[in-house]
N, C-alpha and C positions, 0 to 999 in steps of 0.2 A: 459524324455518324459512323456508327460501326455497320462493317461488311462481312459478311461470312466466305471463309471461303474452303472448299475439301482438297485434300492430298491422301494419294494413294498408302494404302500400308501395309503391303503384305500383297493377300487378295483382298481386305478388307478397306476401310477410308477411317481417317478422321479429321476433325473440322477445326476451324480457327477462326477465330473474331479478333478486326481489326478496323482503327479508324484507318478510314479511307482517305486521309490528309499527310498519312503517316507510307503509305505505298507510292513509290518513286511509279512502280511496274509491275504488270504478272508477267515473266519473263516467261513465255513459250512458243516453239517452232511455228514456223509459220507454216498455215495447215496445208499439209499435201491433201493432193487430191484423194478420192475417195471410191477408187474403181469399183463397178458392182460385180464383176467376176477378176478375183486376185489370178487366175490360172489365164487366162486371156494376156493380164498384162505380162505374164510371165513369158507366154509362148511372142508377145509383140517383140518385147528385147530380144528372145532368141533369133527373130527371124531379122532382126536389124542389128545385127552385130556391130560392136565398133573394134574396128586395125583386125581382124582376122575374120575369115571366111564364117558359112552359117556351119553349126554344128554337123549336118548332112554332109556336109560335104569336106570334114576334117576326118571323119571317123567311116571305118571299111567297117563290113558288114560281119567277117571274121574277127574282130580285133576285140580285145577284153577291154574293159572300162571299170573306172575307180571315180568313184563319185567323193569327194567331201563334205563333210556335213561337220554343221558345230556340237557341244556338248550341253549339258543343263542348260547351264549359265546362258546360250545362247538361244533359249528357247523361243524369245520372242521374234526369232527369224524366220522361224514359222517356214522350215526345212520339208515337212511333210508337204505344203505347195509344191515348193519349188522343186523338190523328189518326183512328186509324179509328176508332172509334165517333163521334166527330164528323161523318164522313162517312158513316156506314150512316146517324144521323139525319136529315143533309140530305138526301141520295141518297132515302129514305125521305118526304121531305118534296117531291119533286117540282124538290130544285136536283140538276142535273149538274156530274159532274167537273169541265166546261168552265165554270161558270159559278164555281168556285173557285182560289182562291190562296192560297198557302200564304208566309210571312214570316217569313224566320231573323233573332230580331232579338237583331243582334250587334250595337248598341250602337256601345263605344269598341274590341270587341276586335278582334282580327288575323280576315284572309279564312280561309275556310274552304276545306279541299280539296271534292272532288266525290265522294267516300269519305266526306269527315266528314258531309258534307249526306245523303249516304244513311244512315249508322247514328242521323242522326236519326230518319228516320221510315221506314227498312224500304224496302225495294227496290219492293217492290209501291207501296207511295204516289209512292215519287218516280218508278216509270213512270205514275203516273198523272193524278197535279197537277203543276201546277209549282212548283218550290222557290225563289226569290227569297233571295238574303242580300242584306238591308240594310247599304247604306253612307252613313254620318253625311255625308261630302264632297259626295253625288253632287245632282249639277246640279239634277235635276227636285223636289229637295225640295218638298212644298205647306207652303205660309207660313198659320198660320193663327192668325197674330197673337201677342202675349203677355200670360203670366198678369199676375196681379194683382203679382207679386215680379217683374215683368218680366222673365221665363226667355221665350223667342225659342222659339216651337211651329212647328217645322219639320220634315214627317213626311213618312214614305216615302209616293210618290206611287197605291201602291198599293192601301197600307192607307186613304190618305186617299179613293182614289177607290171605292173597293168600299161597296155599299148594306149591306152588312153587317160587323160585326168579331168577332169572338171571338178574347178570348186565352186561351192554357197557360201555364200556369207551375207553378212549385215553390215550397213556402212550408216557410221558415225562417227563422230570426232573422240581421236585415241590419246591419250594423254602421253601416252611413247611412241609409236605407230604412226602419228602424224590424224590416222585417221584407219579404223576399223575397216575387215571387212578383206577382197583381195589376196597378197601375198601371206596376210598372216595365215590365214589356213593353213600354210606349209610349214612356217617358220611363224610362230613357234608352234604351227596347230601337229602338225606329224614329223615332227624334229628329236630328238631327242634331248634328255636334262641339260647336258653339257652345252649343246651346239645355241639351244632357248639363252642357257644364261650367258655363255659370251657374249650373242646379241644383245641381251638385253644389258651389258655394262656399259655398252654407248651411254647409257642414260646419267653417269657419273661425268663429270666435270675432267677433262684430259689434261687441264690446262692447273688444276687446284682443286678445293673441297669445292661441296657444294653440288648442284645439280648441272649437267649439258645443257647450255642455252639452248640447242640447235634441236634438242630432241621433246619434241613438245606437241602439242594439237594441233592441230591444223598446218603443219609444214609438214613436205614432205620431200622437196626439192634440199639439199644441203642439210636430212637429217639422217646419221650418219647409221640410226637404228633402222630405218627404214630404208635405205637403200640396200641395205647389208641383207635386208628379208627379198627385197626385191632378187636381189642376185640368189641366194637361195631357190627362190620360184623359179628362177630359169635356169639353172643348175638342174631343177628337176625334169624340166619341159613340161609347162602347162599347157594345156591344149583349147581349154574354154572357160572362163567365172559367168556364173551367174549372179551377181548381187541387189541387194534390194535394201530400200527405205520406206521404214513403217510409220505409218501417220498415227494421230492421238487416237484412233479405235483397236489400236494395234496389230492395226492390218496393212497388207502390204501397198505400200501406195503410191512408189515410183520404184524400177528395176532396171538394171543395165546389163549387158551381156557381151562376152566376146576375149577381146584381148586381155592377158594379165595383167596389163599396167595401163594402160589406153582405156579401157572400160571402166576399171577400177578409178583413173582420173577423173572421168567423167561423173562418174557416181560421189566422187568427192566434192567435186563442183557446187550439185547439187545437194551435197548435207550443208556445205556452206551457205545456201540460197533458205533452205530450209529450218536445218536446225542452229544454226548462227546467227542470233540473235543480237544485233546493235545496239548499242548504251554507250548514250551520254556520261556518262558516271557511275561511279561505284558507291555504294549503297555503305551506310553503319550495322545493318542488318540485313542477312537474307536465310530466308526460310526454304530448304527445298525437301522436297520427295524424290527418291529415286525413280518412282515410276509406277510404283508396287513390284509385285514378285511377276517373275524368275528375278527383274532388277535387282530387289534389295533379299535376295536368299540368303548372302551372308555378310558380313561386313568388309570380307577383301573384296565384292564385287559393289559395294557401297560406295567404294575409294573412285567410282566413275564421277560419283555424284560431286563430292566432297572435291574432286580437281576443278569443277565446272562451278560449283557456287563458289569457289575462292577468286575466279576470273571476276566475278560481279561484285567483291567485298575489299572496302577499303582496310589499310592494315589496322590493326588493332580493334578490327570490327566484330560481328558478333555472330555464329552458323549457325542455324536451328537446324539438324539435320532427322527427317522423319524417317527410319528407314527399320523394319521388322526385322530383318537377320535370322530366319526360320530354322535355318542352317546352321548357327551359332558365329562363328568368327570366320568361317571356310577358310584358312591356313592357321596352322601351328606357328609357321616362320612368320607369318606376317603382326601375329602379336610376341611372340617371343622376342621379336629385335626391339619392340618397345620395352619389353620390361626386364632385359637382361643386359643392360649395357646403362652406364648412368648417364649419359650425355650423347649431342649428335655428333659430336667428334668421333667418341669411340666405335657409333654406329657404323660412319663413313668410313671408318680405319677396314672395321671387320668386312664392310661391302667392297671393300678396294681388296680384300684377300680372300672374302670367299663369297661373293657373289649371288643374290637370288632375286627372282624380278619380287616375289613374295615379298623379303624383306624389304626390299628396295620401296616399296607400296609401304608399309607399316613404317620405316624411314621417312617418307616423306611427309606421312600422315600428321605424325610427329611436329614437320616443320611446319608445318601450319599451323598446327593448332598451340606451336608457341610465339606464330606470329597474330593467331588474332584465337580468339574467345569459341569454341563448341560446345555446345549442347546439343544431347541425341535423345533420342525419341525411340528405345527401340525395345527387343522381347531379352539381350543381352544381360547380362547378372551385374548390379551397378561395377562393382568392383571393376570386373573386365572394361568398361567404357571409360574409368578413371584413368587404368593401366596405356590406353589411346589417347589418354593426354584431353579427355572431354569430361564433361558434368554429364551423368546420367539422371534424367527426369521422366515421368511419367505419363505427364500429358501437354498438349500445345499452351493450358493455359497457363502451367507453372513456368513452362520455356519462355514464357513472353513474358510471364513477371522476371525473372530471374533477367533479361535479356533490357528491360528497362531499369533495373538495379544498376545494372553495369555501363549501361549510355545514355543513364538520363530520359527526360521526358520528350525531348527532341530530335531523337532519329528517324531515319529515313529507309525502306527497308524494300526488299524487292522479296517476290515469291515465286519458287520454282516446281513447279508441278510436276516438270517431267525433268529433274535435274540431271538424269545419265546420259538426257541425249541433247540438253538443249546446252548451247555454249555459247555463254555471252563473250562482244566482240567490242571492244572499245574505241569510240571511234575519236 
């Protein structure tokens, strides 16, 4: 008997029929709670800090304050929360609006409209602070030497001059990072180009081609990319994180607060408990959705999904991947190393000499999809999606014919509805 079942696309859905003999699993988080005030739980983490004191009592009532906040792409962190009660605690603590600054820290991505910067944090904050997007290029970077891996700590002038820091973030499993959310706000979120892509060559093999075992999802202990951000974060002197996990209504639905790396543990803990997902087995077929949008805006932000359904697919098996791409491809460099290099020799040659996490993502994309079979589903021009090394198709029902041409009447197939954040775990 066939089952129907939706996946997100865009802000829109669309549907898929499947016999139900033929699904191993619907692969999804397991559901966080579902607080009825998201501003409550926010202010609860505040006041239980983990490994450093409460916010009140780090910050004097003189001292300036720099808030970080994520970019587009990080929309679903739902930064206008966790903004204002940041600010009723200061405000509350004797600091004025004036004496804060707020920091879009967009990393390696594209500028932001004046639109996107307000649905970060709500019309009300952004007449009220100022909103700052960081850019890795720009001039006044503060130099504050380099780590121990010699990664070049070069932070927006802002964050580096404010008496105070606090960052937001979202925590989920990073397929470099170990795991979202915490130190990246600094490195690579208010870093500059250079000091981003040092770090980010940890994720190339030291030893030969090929990819860094050690730098991967879910480790964070012995990954050589994420320590290296850590030391960053305290090179700068973080003061306080706010972070938080958003359950399947996209709202915020566990949050931790406190120390750079101690909270941020914690909070990792829990995407493990949550969005890490146990399987017996790897699947001949899996179908995921990014999430919908902001998830699937453009295809480098797609590449969350695309790491996470490869962990649930046996090799040579088969990706339906549903994702809109509103945005079109969101990097140049991340399709240019597909289609300007004939093989992944030459890619890995040119990433061993000139470095970019972009390329680095359209590289690896690459390696997948010549170790097993994709098909996309998205708003993309075919051609571009061939260029990614995938079949572009139209709708879920030609993907699934097309997907039994190639495995037969016998596969076995898992479905991911929320594939950017859920990560299967083999046990």
């Amino acid at each position: 008997m066939k089952k129907q079942y939706t996946l997100a696309y865009g802000k829109n859905a669309v549907t898929l029929e499947l016999e139900e003999e033929k699904i191993i699993d619907v692969l999804r988080s397991r559901e966080l709670p579902s607080p009825e005030n998201e501003e409550a739980l926010i202010r609860e983490a505040m006041a239980n800090p983990i490994g450093t004191s409460g916010l009140t009592e780090i910050i004097n009532a003189n001292e300036t304050v720099c808030i970080v906040i994520g970019d587009i792409t990080r929309l679903w962190i739902r930064h206008h929360v966790i903004v204002k009660v940041l600010l009723e605690e200061l405000n509350n603590s004797g600091i004025a609006d004036e004496q804060i600054t707020i920091i879009s820290a967009r990393g390696s991505h594209r500028n932001q409209t004046t639109e996107e910067i307000k649905m970060l944090v709500g019309d009300d904050i952004y007449r009220r602070i100022p909103v700052i997007e960081h850019t890795g290029s720009a001039e006044d970077l503060v130099d504050l030497g380099h780590t121990s891996r010699n990664t070049p700590v070069r932070l927006n002038r802002h964050v580096v001059e404010a008496d105070r820091v606090i960052l937001t973030g979202g925590i989920v499993h990073h397929y470099l990072a170990g795991y979202g959310g915490g130190k990246k706000s600094v490195l690579p979120g208010v870093s500059s180009r250079e000091g981003i892509m040092a770090n980010h060559k940890h994720s190339l093999n030291p030893n030969g081609p090929g990819l860094n075992p050690d730098v991967r999802a879910g480790k964070l202990q012995g990954n050589p990319l994420s320590e290296d951000m850590v030391e960053a974060g305290r090179m700068l002197g973080v003061d306080f994180i706010v972070n938080i996990l958003i359950n399947d209504q996209h709202k915020i639905g566990l949050a931790v607060a406190g120390d750079l790396v101690e909270a941020h543990e914690k909070g990792c803990a829990l995407a493990d408990e949550y969005y890490g997902v146990p399987i017996r087995e790897k699947a001949d077929l899996v179908i995921a959705s990014c999430g919908g949008y902001p998830k699937d805006i453009n295809m480098y932000q797609t590449y969350k999904a695309s790491h996470n359904m490869v962990h649930a697919m046996k090799k040579g098996g088969v990706g339906i991947l549903v994702s809109q791409c509103c945005d079109g491809i969101g990097s140049d460099l991340f399709y240019n190393i597909c289609t300007d290099f004939a093989d992944n020799q030459a890619r890995e040659q040119h990433l061993s000499n000139a470095y970019d996490i972009a390329k680095f993502a359209g590289y690896t994309q690459l390696v997948w999809t010549q170790q097993n079979r994709f098909i996309a589903i998205s708003d993309l021009p075919d051609e571009q999606i061939r260029c990614m090394g995938m079949t572009p198709v139209n709708t879920l029902e030609e993907a699934l014919t097309l997907a039994q041409e190639w495995l037969g009447d016998h596969y076995k197939a898992y479905i991911m509805p929320e594939g950017a954040t859920t990560f299967p775990m083999l046990k």
